[in-house]
C-alpha positions in Angstrom: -1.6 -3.2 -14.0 -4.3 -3.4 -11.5 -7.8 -4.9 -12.3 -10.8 -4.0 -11.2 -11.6 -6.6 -8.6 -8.5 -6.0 -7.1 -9.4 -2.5 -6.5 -13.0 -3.2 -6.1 -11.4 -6.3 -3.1 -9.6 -3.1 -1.3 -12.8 -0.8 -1.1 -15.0 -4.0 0.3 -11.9 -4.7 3.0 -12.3 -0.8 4.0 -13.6 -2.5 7.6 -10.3 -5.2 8.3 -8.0 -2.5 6.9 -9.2 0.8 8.6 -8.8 2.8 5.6 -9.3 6.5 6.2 -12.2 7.7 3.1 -9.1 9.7 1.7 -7.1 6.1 1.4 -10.4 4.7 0.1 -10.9 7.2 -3.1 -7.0 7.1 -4.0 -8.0 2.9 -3.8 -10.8 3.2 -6.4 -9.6 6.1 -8.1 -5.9 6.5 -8.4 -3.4 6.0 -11.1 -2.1 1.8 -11.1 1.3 1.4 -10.3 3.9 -1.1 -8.8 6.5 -0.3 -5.9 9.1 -2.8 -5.1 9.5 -2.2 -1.1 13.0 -1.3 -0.6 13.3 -1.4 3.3 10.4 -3.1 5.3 10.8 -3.4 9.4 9.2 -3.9 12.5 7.7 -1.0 14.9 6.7 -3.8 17.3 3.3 -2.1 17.2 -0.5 -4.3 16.6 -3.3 -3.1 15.9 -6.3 -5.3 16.2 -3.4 -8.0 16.5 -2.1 -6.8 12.9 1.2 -5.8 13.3 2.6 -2.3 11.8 5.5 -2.3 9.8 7.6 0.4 8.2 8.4 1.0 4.4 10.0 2.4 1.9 8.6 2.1 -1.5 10.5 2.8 -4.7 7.3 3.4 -7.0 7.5 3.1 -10.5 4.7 5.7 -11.5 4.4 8.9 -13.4 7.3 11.2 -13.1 9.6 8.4 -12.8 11.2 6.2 -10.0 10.9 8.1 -6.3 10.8 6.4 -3.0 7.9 7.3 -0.5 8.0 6.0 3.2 5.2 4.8 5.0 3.8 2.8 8.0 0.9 0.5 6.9 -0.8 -2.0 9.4 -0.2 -5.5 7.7 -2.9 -8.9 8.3 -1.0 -12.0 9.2 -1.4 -13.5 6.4 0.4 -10.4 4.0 3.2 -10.4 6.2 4.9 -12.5 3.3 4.5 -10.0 1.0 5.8 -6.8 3.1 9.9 -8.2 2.2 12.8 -6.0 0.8 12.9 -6.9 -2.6 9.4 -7.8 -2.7 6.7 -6.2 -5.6 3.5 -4.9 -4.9 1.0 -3.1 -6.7 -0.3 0.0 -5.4 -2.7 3.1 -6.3 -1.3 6.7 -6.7 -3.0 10.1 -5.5 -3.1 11.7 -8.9 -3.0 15.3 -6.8 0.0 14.2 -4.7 2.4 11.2 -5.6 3.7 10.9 -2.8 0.1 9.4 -1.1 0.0 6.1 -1.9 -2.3 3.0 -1.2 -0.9 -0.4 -0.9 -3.5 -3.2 -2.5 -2.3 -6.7 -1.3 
């Protein structure tokens, strides 16, 4: 499960990350949840010298299991993180599973 200062650290990084506000309220107001990242690859793409990576997350959520795929731009220093195999937790749109926010 996800504290709160782990949500509350992805609403203050709104700036590095570029979060849309739609990506900000599923942040602070979705449903916790873990995704293990099933496929992760390059798209040899940087923004802001953060590169952007595509990936498929299995999320483990309400309504069971179900993969969503997504392109997220990644700091340096979470590139670690963004393996195959590799968990992270994430927030859920509770109107629409499939929107999901990645909290490194």
């Amino acid at each position: 499960m996800i504290n709160a200062y782990r949500k509350d650290e992805a609403i203050k990084t709104d700036r590095l990350f570029q979060r849309t506000p739609a990506q900000l309220w599923v942040a602070k107001s979705g449903i916790p949840a873990r995704a293990r990242i099933v496929v992760a690859s390059q798209t040899n793409t940087m923004t802001n010298q953060r590169p952007l990576v595509d990936l498929v997350l299995e999320v483990d959520g309400p309504g069971a299991p179900y993969q969503v795929h997504m392109q997220l731009v990644v700091s340096l220093l979470d590139v670690g993180a963004c393996q195959s195999g590799s968990t992270v937790d994430v927030m859920i749109d509770p109107k629409n599973r499939n929107d999901v926010v990645v909290l490194f």
